[in-house]
LOMAR-969026 format. One record per residue (C-alpha): residue in one letter; x, z, y. Coordinates in steps of 0.5 Angstrom, whole numbers, plus 500, padded with zeros to 3 digits. Each point is the difference from the previous one (the first is absolute). Layout:
(romar 'A', (X, Z, Y));
...
//
This chain:
(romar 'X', (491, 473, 853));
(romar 'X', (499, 507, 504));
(romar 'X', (503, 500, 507));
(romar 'X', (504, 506, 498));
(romar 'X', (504, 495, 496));
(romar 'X', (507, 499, 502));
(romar 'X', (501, 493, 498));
(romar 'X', (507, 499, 500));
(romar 'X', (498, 503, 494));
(romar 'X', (495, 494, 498));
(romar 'X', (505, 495, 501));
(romar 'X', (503, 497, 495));
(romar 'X', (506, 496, 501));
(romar 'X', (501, 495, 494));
(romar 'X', (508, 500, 498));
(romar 'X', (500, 493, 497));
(romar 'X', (508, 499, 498));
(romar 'X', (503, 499, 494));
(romar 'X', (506, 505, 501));
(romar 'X', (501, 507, 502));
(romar 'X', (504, 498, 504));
(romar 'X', (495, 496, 504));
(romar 'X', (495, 507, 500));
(romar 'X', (506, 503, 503));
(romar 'X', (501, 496, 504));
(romar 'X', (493, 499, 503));
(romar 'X', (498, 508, 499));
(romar 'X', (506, 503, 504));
(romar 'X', (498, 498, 507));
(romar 'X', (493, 503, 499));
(romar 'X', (502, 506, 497));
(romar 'X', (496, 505, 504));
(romar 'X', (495, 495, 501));
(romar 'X', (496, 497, 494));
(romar 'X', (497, 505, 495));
(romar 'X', (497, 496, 494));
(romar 'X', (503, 494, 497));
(romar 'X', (498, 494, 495));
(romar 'X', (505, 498, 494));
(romar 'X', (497, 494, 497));
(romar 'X', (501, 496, 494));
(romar 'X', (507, 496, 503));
(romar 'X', (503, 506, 501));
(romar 'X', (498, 504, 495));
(romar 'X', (502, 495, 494));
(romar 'X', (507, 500, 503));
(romar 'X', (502, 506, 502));
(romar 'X', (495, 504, 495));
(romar 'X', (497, 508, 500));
(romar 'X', (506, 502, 504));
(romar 'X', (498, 497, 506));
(romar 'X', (494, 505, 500));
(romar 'X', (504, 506, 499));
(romar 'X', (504, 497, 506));
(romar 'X', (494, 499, 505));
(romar 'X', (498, 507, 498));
(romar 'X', (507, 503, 502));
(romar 'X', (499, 497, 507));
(romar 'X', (494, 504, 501));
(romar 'X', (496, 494, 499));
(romar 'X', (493, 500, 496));
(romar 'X', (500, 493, 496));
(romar 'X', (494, 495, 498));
(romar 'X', (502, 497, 494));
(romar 'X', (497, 494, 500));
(romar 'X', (500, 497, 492));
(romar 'X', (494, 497, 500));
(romar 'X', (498, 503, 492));
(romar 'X', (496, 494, 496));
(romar 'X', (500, 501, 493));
(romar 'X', (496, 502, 495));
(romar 'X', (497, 507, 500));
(romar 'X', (505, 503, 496));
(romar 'X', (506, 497, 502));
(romar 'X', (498, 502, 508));
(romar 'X', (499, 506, 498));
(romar 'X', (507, 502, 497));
(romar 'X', (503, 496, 506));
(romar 'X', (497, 506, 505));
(romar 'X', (502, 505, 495));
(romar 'X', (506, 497, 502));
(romar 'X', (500, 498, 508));
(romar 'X', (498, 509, 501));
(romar 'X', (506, 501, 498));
(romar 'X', (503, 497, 505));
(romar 'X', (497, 504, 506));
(romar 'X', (497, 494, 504));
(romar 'X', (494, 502, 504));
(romar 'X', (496, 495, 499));
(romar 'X', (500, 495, 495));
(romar 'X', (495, 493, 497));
(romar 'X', (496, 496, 496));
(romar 'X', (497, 494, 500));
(romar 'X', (492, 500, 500));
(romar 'X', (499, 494, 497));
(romar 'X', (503, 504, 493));
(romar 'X', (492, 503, 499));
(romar 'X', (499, 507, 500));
(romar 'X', (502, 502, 493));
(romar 'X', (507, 498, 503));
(romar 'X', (499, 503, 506));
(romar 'X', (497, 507, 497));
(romar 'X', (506, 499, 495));
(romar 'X', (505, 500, 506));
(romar 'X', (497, 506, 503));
(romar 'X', (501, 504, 494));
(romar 'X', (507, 497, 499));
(romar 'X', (502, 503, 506));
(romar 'X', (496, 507, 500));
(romar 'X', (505, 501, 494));
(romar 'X', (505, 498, 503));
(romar 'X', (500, 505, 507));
(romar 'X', (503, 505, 499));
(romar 'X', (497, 507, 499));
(romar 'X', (499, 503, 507));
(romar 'X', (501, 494, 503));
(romar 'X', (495, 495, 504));
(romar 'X', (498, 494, 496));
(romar 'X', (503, 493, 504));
(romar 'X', (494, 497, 504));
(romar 'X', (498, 495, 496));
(romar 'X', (497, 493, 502));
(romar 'X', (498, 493, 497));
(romar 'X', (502, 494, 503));
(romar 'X', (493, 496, 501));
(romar 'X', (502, 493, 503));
(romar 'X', (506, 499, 503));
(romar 'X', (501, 498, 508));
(romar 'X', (503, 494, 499));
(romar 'X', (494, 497, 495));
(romar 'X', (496, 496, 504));
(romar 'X', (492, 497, 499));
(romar 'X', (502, 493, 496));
(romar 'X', (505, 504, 496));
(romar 'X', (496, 505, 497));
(romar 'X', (494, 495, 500));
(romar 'X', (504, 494, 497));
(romar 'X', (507, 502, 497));
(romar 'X', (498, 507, 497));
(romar 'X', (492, 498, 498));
(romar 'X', (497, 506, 504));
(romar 'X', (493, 499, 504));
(romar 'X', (498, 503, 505));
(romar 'X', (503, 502, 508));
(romar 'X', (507, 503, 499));
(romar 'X', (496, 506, 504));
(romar 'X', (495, 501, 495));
(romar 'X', (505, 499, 494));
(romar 'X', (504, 506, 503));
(romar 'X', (494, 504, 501));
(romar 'X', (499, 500, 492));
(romar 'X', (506, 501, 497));
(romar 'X', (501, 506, 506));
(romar 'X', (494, 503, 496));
(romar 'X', (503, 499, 494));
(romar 'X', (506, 503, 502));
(romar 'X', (496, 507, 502));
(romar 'X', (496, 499, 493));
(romar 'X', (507, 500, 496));
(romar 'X', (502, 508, 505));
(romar 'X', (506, 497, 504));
(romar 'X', (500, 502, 508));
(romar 'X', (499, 493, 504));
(romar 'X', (502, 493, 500));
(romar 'X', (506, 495, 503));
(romar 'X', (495, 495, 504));
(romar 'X', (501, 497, 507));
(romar 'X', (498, 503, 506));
(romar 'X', (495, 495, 502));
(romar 'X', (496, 504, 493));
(romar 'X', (500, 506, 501));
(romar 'X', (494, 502, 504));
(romar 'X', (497, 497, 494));
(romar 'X', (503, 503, 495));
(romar 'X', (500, 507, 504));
(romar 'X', (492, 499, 500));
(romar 'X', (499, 499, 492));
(romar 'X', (506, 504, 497));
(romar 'X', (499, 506, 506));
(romar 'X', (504, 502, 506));
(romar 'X', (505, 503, 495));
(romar 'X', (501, 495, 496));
(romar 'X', (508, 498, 502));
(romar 'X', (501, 494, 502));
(romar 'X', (508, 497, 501));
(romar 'X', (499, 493, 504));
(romar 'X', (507, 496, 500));
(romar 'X', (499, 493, 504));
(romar 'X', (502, 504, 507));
(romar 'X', (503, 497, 505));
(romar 'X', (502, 502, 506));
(romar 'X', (498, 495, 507));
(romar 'X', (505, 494, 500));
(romar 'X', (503, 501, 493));
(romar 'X', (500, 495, 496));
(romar 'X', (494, 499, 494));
(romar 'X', (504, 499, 494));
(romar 'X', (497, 498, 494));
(romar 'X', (494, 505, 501));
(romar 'X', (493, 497, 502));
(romar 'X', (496, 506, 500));
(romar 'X', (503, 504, 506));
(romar 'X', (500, 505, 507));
(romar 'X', (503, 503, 504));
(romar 'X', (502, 508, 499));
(romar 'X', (495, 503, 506));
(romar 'X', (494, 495, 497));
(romar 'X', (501, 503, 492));
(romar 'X', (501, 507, 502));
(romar 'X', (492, 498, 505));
(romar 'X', (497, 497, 494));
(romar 'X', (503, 506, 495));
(romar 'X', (506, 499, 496));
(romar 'X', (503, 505, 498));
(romar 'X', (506, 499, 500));
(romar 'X', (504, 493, 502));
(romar 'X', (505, 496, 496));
(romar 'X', (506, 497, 505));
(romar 'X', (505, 496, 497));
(romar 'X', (504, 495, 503));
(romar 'X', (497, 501, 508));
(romar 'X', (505, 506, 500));
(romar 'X', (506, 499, 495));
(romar 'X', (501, 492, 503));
(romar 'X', (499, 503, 506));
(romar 'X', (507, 499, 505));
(romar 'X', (498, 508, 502));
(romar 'X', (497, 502, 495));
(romar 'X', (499, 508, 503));
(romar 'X', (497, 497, 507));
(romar 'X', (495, 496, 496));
(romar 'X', (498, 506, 496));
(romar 'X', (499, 504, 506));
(romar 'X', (496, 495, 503));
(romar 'X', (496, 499, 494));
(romar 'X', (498, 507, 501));
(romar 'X', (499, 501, 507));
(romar 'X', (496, 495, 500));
(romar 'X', (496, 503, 494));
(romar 'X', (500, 507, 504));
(romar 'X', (498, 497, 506));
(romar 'X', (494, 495, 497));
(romar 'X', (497, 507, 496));
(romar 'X', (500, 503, 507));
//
């Protein structure tokens, strides 16, 4: 990530409610402060498109964070979709192949509008609270998790999509296959002292931002937090000063 960055604007807090008033809530403090924000499956199931409109309105550029997985043709139409809805960034799952993932550009691509920037899009290659044993034996796949990244972030470059959701922990893997370019958005953060939550893949904000993650998902370090703005602060403070 170029050191011009300001990256207030490469962190991403993860909304995981299930109510608009619940976002209220949580965002009304920050205001001023976060800039990017993600509304997962949770969320979005339960109050629908309007949530991004919402978000939007509030200044706030919006991760869409569905995890498209389908066959080529129904991926295709579900971007075609999801474009209209003005998110900055949305996804698909790299274990979809390249035809889907190839498809779900071009759904998007027909989607944006005329004049308008393409939403970043990104496929998920394995999710940070997937472990060793359960790749190898639940799910069947061989190999190192890191090397099972690696493969499915190239073929994510093959399919045309901008980058990949992977923890931290592979990005300077990723970076050295795919190009510095290649984005990376790396969950899995959590600040020293927060608790680890169901993620098993995981770091520190100033250790993701060292190893080139392009941009941080933060969830519930920051929205459980007993004061929410101080812990925001102190995140980026303490990124601000590491990068110095």
């Amino acid at each position: 990530m170029q050191q011009t960055v300001d990256i207030r604007e490469r962190m991403i807090v993860a909304l995981d409610f299930s109510t608009l008033e619940e976002v209220k809530q949580c965002i009304e403090p920050l205001e001023g402060h976060i800039r990017y924000v993600k509304v997962g499956m949770e969320l979005a199931y339960a109050e629908g498109p309007a949530i991004v409109s919402y978000l939007k309105e509030k200044g706030l550029k919006v991760f869409l964070d569905l995890k498209v997985h389908d066959i080529p043709n129904t991926a295709k139409g579900a971007m075609r979709s999801l474009a209209r809805l003005g998110a900055d960034m949305v996804n698909v799952h790299a274990a979809g192949g390249i035809a889907m993932m190839a498809a779900a550009r071009e759904g998007l691509e027909q989607g944006t509008a005329a004049g308008a920037a393409r939403p970043i899009l990104i496929g998920v290659t394995m999710l940070t609270s997937t472990g060793l044993s359960t790749m190898n034996q639940e799910l069947m796949i061989p190999g190192s998790v890191e090397d099972v990244v690696v493969h499915y972030a190239m073929l994510t470059k093959q399919a045309g999509l901008d980058g990949v959701v992977a923890s931290p922990l592979e990005v300077p893997m990723i970076k050295k296959a795919a190009g510095y370019e290649f984005v990376t958005v790396t969950p899995g953060i959590r600040p020293i002292g927060a608790d680890q939550g169901d993620q098993t893949r995981i770091t520190t904000p100033e250790e993701a931002f060292r190893l080139g993650s392009d941009y941080l998902v933060i969830g519930r370090a920051i929205t459980n937090a007993k004061d929410p703005v101080a812990t925001w602060q102190s995140i980026v403070q303490t990124v601000e000063a590491d990068r110095k």
